[in-house]
C-alpha positions in Angstrom: 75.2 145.7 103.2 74.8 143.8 106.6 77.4 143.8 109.2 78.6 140.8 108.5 79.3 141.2 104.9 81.2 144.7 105.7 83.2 142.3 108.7 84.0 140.0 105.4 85.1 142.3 103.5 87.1 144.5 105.8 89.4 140.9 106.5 89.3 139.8 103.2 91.2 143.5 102.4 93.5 142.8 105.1 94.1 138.7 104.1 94.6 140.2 101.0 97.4 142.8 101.8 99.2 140.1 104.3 99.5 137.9 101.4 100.7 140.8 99.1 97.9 140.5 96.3 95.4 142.9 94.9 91.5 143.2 95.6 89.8 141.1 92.8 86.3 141.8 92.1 85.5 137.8 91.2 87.6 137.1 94.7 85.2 139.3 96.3 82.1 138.0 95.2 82.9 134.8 96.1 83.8 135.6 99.3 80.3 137.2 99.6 78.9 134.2 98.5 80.6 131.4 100.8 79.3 134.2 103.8 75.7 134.0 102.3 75.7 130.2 102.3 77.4 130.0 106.1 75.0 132.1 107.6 71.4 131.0 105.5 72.8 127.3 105.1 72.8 126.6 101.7 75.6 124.7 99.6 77.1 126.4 97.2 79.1 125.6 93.8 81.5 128.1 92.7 83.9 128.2 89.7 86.4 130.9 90.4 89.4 130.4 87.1 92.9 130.8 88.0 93.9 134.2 89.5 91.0 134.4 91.4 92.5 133.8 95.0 89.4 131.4 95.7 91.2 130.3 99.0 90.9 133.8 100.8 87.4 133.7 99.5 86.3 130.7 101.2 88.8 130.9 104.1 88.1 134.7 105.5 84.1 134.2 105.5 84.5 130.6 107.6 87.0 132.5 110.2 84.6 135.6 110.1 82.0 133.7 110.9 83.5 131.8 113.6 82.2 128.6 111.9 84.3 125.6 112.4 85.1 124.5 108.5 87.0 121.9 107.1 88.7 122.1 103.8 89.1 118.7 101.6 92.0 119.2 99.0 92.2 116.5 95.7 96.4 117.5 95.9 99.1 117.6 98.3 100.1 120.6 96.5 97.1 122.8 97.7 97.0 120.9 101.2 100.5 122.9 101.6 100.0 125.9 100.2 97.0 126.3 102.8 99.1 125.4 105.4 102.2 126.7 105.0 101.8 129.9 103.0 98.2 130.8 103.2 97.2 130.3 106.6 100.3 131.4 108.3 100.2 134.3 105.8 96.9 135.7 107.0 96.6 134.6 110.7 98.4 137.8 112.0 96.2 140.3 110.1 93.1 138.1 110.9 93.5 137.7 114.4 94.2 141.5 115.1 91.1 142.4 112.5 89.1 139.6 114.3 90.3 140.4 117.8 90.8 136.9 118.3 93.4 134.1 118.3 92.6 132.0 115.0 93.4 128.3 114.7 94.4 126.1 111.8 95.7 122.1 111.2 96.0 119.9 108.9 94.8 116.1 109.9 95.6 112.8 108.0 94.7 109.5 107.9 96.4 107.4 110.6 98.6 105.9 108.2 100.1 108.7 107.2 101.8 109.1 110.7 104.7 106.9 112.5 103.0 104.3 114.9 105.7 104.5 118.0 104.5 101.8 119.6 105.0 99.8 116.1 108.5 101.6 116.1 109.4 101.0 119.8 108.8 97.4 119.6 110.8 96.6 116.0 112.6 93.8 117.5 109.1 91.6 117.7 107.4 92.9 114.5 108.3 90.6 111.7 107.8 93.7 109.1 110.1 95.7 111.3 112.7 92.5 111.1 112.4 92.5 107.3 113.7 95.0 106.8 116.3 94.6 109.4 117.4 92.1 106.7 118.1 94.4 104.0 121.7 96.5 104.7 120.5 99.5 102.6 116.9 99.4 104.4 118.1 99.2 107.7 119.8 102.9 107.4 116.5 104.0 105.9 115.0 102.3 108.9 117.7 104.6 111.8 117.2 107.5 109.8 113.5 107.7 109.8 113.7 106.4 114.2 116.0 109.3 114.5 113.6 111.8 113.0 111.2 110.5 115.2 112.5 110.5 118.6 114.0 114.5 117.3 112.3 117.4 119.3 109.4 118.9 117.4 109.1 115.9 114.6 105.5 115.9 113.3 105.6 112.1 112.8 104.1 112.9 109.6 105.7 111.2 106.1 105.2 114.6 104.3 107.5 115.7 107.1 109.4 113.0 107.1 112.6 112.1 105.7 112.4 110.1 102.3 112.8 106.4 103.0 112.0 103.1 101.0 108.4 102.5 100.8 109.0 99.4 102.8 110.5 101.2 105.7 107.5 103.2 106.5 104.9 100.4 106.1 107.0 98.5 109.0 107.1 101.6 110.9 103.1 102.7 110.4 99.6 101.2 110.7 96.2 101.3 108.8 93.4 102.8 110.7 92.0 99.6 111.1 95.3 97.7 112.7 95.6 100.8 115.2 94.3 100.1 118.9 93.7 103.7 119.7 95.5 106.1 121.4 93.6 105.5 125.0 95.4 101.5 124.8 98.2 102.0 123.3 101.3 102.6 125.7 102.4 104.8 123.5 99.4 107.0 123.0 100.5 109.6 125.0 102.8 111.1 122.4 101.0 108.9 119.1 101.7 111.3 116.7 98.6 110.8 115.3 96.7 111.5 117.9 98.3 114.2 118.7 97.5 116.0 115.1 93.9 114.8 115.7 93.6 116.7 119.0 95.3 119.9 117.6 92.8 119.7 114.6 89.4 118.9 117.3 90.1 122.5 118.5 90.8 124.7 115.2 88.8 127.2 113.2 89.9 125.3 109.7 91.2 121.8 109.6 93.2 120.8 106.4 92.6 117.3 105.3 92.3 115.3 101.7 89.3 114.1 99.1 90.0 110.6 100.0 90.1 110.7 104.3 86.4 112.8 103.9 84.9 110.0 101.4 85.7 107.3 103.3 83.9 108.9 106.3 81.1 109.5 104.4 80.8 106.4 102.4 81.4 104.1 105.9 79.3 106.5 107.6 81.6 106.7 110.3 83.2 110.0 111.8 87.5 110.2 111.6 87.1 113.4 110.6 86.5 116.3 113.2 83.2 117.4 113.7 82.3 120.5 111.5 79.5 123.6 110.6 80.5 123.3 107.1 82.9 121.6 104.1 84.7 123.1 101.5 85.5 120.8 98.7 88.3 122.8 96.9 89.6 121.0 93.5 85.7 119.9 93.6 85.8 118.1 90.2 88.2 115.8 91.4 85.9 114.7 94.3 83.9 112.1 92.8 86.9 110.3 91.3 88.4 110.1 94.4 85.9 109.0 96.1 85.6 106.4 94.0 89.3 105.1 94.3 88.9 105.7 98.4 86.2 103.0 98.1 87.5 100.7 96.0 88.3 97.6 97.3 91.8 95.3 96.3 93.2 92.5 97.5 96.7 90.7 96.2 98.7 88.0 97.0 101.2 89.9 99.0 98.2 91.4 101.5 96.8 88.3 102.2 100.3 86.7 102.8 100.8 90.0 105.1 98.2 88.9 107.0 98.8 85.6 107.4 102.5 85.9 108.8 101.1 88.2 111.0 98.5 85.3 112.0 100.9 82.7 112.6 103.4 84.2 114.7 100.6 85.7 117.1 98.8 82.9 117.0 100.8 79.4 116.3 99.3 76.1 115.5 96.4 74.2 113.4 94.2 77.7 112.5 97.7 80.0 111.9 98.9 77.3 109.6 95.9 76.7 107.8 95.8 80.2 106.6 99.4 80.4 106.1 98.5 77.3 103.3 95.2 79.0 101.8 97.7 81.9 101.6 100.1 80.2 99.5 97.4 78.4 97.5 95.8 82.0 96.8 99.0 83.6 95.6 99.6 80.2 93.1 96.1 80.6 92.0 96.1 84.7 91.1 100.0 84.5 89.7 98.5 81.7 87.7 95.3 83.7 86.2 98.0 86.8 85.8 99.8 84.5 83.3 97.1 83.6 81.6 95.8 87.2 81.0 99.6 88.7 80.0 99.5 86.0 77.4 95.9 86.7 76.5 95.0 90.7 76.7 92.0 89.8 75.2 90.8 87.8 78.6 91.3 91.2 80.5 88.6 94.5 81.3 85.8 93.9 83.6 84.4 91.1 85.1 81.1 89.9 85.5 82.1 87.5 88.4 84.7 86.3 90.2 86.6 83.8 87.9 86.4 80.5 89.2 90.2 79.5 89.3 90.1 82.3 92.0 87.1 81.7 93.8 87.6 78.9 95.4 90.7 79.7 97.0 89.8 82.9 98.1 87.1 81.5 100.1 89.4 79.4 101.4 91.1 82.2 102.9 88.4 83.9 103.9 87.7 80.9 105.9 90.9 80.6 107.1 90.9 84.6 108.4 87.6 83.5 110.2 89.3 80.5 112.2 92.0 82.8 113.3 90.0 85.8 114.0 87.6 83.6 116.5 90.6 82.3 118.7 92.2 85.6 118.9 88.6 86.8 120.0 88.6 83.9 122.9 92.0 85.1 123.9 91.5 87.9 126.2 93.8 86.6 128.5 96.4 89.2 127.5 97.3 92.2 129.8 101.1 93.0 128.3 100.0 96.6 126.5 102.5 95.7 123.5 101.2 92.3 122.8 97.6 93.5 122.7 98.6 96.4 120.4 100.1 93.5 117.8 96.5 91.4 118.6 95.5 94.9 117.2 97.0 95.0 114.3 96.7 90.9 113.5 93.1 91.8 113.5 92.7 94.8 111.5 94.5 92.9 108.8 92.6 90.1 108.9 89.7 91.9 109.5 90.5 93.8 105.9 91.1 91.0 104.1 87.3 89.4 105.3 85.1 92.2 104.6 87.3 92.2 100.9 86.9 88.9 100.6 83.4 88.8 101.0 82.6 91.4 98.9 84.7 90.2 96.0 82.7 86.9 96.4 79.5 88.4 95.8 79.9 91.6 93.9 76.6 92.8 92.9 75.2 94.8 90.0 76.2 98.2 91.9 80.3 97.7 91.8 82.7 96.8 89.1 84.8 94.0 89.2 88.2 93.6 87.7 92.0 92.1 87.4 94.5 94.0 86.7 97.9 91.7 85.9 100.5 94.1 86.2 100.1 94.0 90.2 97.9 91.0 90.0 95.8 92.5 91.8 91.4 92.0 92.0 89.4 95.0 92.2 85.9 96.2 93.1 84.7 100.0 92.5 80.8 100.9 93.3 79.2 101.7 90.1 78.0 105.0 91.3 78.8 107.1 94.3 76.4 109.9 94.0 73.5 108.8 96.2 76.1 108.0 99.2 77.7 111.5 98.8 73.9 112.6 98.7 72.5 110.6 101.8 75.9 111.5 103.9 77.4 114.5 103.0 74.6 117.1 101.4 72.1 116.7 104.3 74.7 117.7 107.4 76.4 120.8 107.0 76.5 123.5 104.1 79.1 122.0 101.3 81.4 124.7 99.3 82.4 123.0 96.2 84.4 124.7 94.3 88.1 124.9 91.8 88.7 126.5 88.5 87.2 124.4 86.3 83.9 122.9 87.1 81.8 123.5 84.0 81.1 121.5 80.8 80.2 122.9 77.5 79.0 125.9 80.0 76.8 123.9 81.9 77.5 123.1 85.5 75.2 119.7 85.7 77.4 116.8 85.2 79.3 118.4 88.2 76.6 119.1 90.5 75.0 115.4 90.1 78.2 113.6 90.3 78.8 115.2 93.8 75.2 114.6 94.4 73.4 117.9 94.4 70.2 117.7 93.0 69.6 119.7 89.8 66.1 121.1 88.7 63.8 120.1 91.1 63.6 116.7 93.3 65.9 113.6 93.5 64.1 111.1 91.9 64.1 109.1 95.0 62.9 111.6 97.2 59.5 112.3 98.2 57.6 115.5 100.2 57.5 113.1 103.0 61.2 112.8 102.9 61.9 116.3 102.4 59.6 117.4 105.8 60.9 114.8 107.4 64.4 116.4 106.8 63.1 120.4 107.7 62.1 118.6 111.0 65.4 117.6 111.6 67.4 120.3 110.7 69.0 118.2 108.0 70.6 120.1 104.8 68.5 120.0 101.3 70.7 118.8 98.4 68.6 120.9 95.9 69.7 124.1 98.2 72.3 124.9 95.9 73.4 128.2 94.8 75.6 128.1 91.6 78.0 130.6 90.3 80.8 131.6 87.9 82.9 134.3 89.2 85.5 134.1 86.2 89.2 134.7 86.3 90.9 138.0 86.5 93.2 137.5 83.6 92.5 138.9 80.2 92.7 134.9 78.5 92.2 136.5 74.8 94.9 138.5 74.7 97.1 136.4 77.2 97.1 133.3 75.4 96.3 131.5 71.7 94.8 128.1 71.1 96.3 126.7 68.3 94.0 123.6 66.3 95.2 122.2 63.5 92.9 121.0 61.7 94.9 118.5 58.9 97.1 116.0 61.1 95.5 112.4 61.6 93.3 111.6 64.3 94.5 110.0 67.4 95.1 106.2 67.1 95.7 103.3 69.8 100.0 103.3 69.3 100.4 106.7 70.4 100.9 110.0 68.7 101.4 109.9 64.6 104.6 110.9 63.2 102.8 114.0 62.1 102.1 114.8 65.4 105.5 114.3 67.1 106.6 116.2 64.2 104.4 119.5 64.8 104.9 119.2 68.2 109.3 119.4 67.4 108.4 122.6 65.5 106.4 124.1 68.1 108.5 123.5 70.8 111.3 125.2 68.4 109.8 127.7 67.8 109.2 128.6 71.4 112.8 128.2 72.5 111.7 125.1 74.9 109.8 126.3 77.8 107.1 123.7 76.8 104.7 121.6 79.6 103.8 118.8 77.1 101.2 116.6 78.4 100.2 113.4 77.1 96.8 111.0 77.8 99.3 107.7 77.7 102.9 106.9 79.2 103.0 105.1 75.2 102.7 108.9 74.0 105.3 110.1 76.9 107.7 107.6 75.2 107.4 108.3 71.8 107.6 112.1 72.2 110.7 111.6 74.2 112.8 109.7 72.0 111.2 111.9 68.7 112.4 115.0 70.5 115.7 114.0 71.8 116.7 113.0 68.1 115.3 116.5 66.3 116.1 118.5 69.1 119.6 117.5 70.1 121.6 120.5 68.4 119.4 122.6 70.4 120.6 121.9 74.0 116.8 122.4 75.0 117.0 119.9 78.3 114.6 117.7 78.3 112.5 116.5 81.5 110.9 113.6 80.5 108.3 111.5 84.0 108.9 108.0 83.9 106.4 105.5 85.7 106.6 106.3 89.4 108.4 109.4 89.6 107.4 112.1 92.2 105.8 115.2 90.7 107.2 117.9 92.6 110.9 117.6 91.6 109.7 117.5 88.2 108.1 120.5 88.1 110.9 122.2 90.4 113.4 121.3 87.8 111.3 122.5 84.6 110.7 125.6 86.4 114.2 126.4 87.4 115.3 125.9 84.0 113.6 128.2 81.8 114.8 127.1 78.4 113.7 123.4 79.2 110.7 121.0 78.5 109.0 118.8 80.5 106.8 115.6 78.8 104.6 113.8 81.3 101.3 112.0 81.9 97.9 112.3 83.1 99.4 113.7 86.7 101.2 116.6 85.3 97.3 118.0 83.9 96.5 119.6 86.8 97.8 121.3 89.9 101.1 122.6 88.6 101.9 126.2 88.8 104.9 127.7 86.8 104.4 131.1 86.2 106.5 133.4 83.6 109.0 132.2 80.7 109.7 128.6 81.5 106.3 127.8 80.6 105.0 129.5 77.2 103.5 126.2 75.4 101.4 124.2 76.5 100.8 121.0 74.2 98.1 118.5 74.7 98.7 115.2 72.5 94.8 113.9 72.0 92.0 114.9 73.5 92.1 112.9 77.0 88.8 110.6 76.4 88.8 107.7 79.1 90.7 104.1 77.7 87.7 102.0 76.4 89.1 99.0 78.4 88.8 101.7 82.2 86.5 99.4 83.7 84.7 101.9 86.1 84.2 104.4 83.3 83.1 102.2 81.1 80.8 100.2 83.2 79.1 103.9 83.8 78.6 104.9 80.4 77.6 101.2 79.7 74.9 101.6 82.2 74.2 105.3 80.8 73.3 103.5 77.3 71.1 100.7 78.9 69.2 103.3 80.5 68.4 105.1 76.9 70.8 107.7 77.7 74.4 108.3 75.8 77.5 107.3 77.6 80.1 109.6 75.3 77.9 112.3 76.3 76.9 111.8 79.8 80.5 109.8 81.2 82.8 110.0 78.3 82.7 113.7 76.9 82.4 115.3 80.4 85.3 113.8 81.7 87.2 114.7 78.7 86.1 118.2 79.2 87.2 118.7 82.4 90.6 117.6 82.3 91.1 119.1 78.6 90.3 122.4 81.1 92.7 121.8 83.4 95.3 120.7 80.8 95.4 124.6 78.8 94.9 126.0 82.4 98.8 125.5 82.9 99.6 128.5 80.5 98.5 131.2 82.2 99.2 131.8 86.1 99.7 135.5 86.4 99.1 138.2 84.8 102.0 138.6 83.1 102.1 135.0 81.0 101.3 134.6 77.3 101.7 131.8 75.6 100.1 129.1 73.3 97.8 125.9 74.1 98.3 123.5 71.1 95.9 121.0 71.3 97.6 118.4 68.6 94.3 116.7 68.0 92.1 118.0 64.8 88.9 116.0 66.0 88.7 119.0 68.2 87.8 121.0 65.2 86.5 118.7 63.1 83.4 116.5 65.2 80.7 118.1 66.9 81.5 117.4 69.9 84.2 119.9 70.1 82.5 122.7 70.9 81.3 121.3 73.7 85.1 120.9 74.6 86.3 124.1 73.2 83.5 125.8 75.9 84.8 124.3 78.5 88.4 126.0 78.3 89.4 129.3 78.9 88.6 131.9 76.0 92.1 132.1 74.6 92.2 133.4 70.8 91.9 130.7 68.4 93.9 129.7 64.9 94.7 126.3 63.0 97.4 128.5 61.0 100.7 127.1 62.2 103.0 129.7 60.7 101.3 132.5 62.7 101.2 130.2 65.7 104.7 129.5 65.3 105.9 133.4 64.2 104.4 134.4 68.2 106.3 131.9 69.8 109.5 133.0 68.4 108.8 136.7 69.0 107.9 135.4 72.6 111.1 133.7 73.4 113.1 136.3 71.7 111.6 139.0 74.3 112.5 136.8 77.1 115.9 136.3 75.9 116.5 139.8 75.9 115.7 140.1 79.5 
C-alpha cells in the first residue's frame, strides 16, 4: 500500500468516526479508487448503492490529496447535506489528521443572490416599483431588505427568508444583466461576489449540475478553477444539462425587456420595441388558443410557426435598434445608472441570441410550444459531444450516485455523459488523440468503472411485490384495479406508504380513491399538488409515521426517511417517458433513423434509472424492511422487464398478494408495539 493510500485511509477512519458511522468495505474501496484516479488522472465512474457513504469516499481522497475539487450536486438536498452536516462534520478530525486548516463553500449562480445595488436603488427600478404596488408584496419586499442589511446574511435565497417569487426577481439579477463586482458601487459587499471569492480559495467548492453545464456548454469559466470534478447524482447530469441549455422565450420576458428599454432609453427605438412587444405577446396568446382548442396541433416543431415568426423578428429587430443607441451612449459616469444600462442590456441581450436561434433552429435542437405558459422552446438534440469536447479533456471527472447501471450495464450512462466506451470516439482520430497527450489534455476513454454495492443486506430487508394480473397502464391514469390494490396495500401496512406516481393525472386519482376507502382509518394523507415545495412534504410524512404521502416524478429520488414512516413503497406504472416529451422523443426518433431502437437505447434506459431510484426509497438504514410494489404487470409480463428488474436493488420477489400483504401487517404491528 503506498503512502498515500495509508494517508486515505487513516482520514477516511477518522471522517468516519466524526460523522459517527461504521467502516464500510464498498465506502473504502471507493475511496481507494477516487485517490487512484486523482493521483494517475483518470475519470472514474462509480456506483456506490445507498448506505455506502460515497460522500466521505470522494471527499477525504480530494482533501488528502490537496487537490482543489469541485462537487456538482443534481439536488438542493445533497448540496446541504455537504455543507451543513458533512463538511462541518469532518473538518475538525481532518484538519488535525491533515495538519492543516481545510476549506469548503458552496457557490451559485448570480441569481441566486440579492443584487444590493438592484436593492439600494428600488425607487428607480420599475420591477422594484411593481411590487411597491402590491400591499401584501411590499412586506415581502421589507422583510427580505431587512434580512439583507442584518449582520452575517449570506444574501443567498436558500438562506433567505420565503418571499413571493416576484419579490426576489425585483431584488436579483441574471448573470448576464450583472455589471460585475469591480463597477458596481456596491461590489464591495455584492453578496455574490463575496461567495465567489470564499469559494476561489477552498479545497471543495459545492455548486449544482446546471451552474457546471452552462460553463461547459458556453465554454466559458463561472465556475472556480479546479484539479478535478465530482459529479455526485451522475445520472441526473445529462438531463440537466439539457434543461441548463435550453432556450425559452414568453411574452412576459420580452415585455420585461422592453419596459426596461423604454424607460432607459425613451423615444422612436424604445417605443418601437415596446409595440413589437405587444404585437409578440397577441401573436403567441393567439397560437396558445389555437393549440388548447386543438391538442392535436401540439409536440414538436419542425420550424418556427409562421404566425410567430414574423413578429418575433420584429422584436429581434427592435432589441437590435435599442441595443445600438445604448452602445453609442457612453456618456454616462453615475455608477447606478450604468449598473441599470447593465441590466437593460443583458435582457435584451437574452432575448437576441433566443431570438435568433428560435428563428433558425437547426437539425441539432428541438423546437417546441408549450400552451400552458405559452411559452417556445429549443433543447439541443444531443449534449454528449459538448460534455466530451469541454468537460472530459480538462481535469479527471468522478461520476458517480447510487444508481447508474441499466440492465447491469453501465453504457447508456457513460456515453450520455460522454465517456467513450470500447475503444475510440467515432470522431476521434490518432492525430487527435497525440495531439491531446501533447497537451496534457484528459482522454475520455480513460475511464475506470466500478460497482462497489450497498452495505445493506436488500434480500432480506426488503420484498418486491409484481402482480402479474391487473391491466396494463393506460393514458387516463391508474385503473380501478390498480387504485384498488394499492388501498389494500397501504392497509395492510398501517400507512407509512411513499406512493409515487409517473403523472399528476395518477396523483389525483389515487388521492380522491384513497380518501374515500381509507377514511375510517385516520391514515393522514399527504397528497403534492402542482408547485408545492418538496421538503415540507417530506418533513411532514416523516414526522408522522402512520401517514402517506402521494406525489409525482420529484418525490422519485433524493428523499431519505428512514425507519417505520416509510415501509411501502408503491410505484403506479413503470415511468417510460410521455410519447408527446419532445426532447426524448426527438432522440429515440433519431435513434430509429439511424437503424438503431429508440425504446431500447432512450426509452427503456431512462425508465430504468428512475424505476431504480423510485424502490431505492425503502431502504435507508440498516434497520428498514419493507415492500416495493411495483403496480404495473408489464414488468413481469414483456421482455423487457428484466432488463428493468436488473437495474433495482435485489429485494426478494413475489406476485402473491396475500403473502405480500400478511408481512406488511406483521410489520406495522411490530412497530406499533414499540
Amino acid at each position: 500500500m503506498s503512502e498515500y493510500s495509508k494517508k486515505v485511509r487513516s482520514a477516511l477512519d477518522a471522517a468516519v468516526t466524526a460523522i459517527g458511522g461504521q467502516p464500510r468495505s464498498g465506502q473504502i474501496e471507493m475511496a481507494e479508487a477516487v485517490a487512484n484516479a486523482l493521483s494517475d488522472r483518470h475519470h472514474l465512474l462509480v456506483q456506490a448503492g445507498t448506505g455506502t457513504g460515497k460522500s466521505l469516499a470522494y471527499l477525504v481522497p480530494a482533501l488528502v490529496h490537496g487537490k482543489k475539487v469541485l462537487v456538482a450536486t443534481a439536488t438542493l438536498a445533497l448540496q446541504r447535506q455537504l455543507v451543513e452536516r458533512d463538511l462541518p462534520k469532518i473538518k475538525v478530525a481532518l484538519d488535525k489528521e491533515l495538519n492543516r486548516d481545510i476549506s469548503f463553500a458552496i457557490y451559485k449562480g448570480v441569481g441566486n443572490y440579492i443584487c444590493l445595488q438592484k436593492m439600494n436603488n428600488a425607487p428607480n427600478d420599475p420591477e422594484a416599483q411593481a411590487v411597491f404596488e402590491v400591499s401584501t408584496l411590499e412586506a415581502d419586499a421589507k422583510r427580505l431588505r431587512a434580512w439583507a442589511q442584518s449582520a452575517n446574511a449570506t444574501g443567498d435565497r436558500d438562506d433567505a427568508p420565503e418571499v413571493d417569487r416576484r419579490v426576489w426577481a425585483a431584488n436579483s439579477v441574471s448573470g448576464r444583466e450583472c455589471m460585475g463586482a469591480d463597477e458596481c458601487p456596491s461590489g464591495s459587499k455584492c453578496f455574490a461576489a463575496l461567495a465567489k471569492a470564499k469559494a476561489q480559495t477552498a479545497d471543495i467548492v459545492v455548486t449544482n449540475h446546471t451552474l457546471l453545464a452552462i460553463e461547459i456548454v458556453d465554454s466559458h469559466p463561472i465556475l472556480p478553477e479546479r484539479d478535478a470534478i465530482v459529479l455526485d447524482e451522475a445520472h441526473e447530469f445529462m438531463d440537466r444539462t439539457t434543461q441548463a441549455v435550453t432556450e425559452e422565450i414568453t411574452a412576459a420576458r420580452v415585455s420585461r425587456a422592453a419596459n426596461m428599454a423604454r424607460k432607459h432609453m425613451p423615444g422612436k427605438a424604445g417605443d418601437g420595441l415596446f409595440k413589437a412587444s405587444e404585437k409578440f405577446a397577441k401573436a403567441i396568446g393567439d397560437y396558445a388558443d389555437d393549440l388548447k382548442a386543438d391538442p392535436t396541433k401540439a409536440g414538436r416543431l419542425d420550424k418556427l410557426p409562421a404566425v410567430l415568426e414574423a413578429p418575433l423578428r420584429a422584436v429581434k429587430e427592435g432589441v437590435s435598434a435599442v441595443t445600438a443607441l445604448i452602445s453609442a451612449d457612453s456618456g454616462i459616469i453615475d455608477p447606478n445608472s450604468m449598473a441599470e444600462r447593465a441590466r437593460v442590456k443583458g435582457a435584451l441581450n437574452e432575448i437576441s441570441q433566443t431570438a435568433t436561434k428560435l428563428l433558425k433552429p437547426g437539425h441539432t435542437h428541438v423546437l417546441w410550444f408549450e400552451p400552458t405558459y405559452s411559452t417556445l422552446y429549443l433543447a439541443p438534440l444531443a449534449v454528449s459531444d459538448v460534455l466530451r469536447g469541454n468537460l472530459l479533456t480538462k481535469t479527471p471527472v468522478i461520476a458517480t450516485s447510487a444508481t447508474l447501471t441499466v440492465g447491469k450495464s453501465f453504457d447508456a450512462i457513460a456515453k450520455n455523459i460522454g465517456f467513450v466506451i470500447g475503444g475510440k470516439n467515432d470522431e476521434e482520430n490518432e492525430e487527435d488523440e497525440s495531439e491531446d497527450d501533447d497537451k496534457g489534455m484528459m482522454d475520455p476513454a480513460n475511464l475506470q468503472i466500478l460497482d462497489v454495492g450497498s452495505p445493506f443486506d436488500f434480500a432480506n430487508q426488503g420484498m418486491l411485490y409484481l402482480p402479474k394480473d391487473l391491466p396494463e397502464p393506460g393514458r387516463d391514469g391508474p385503473s380501478k384495479e390498480v387504485l384498488t390494490e394499492l388501498g389494500e396495500l397501504i392497509e395492510a401496512a398501517g400507512g407509512r406508504t411513499l406512493a409515487l406516481f409517473s403523472s399528476w393525472r395518477g396523483v389525483e386519482a389515487a388521492d380522491e380513491h384513497l380518501r374515500n376507502v381509507l377514511a375510517e382509518l385516520k391514515i393522514p394523507i399527504i397528497t403534492q399538488r402542482r408547485g408545492d415545495s418538496v421538503g415540507p412534504l417530506v418533513e411532514k410524512f416523516a414526522k408522522d409515521e402512520k401517514s402517506i404521502l402521494l406525489g409525482t416524478i420529484s418525490l422519485w429520488q433524493g428523499i431519505d426517511v428512514p425507519g417505520p414512516a416509510c415501509t411501502l413503497v408503491a410505484i403506479d406504472r413503470i415511468p417510460f417517458p410521455r410519447p408527446d416529451e419532445p426532447v426524448l422523443s426527438a432522440r429515440a426518433a433519431e435513434a430509429d433513423a439511424a437503424g438503431g431502437s429508440g425504446f431500447m437505447q432512450i426509452s427503456l434506459p431512462r425508465a430504468a434509472l428512475l424505476l431504480a431510484q423510485g424502490t431505492g426509497r425503502l431502504i435507508r438504514s440498516l434497520d428498514d424492511r419493507g415492500v416495493v410494489a411495483i403496480l404495473d404487470s408489464r414488468i413481469v409480463n414483456k421482455r423487457y422487464g428484466s432488463i428493468l428488474l436488473n437495474s433495482m436493488p435485489p429485494f426478494w420477489r413475489s406476485s402473491d398478494g396475500a403473502v405480500i400483504k400478511d408481512a406488511l401487517r406483521r410489520l406495522d404491528a411490530q412497530y406499533l408495539k414499540k
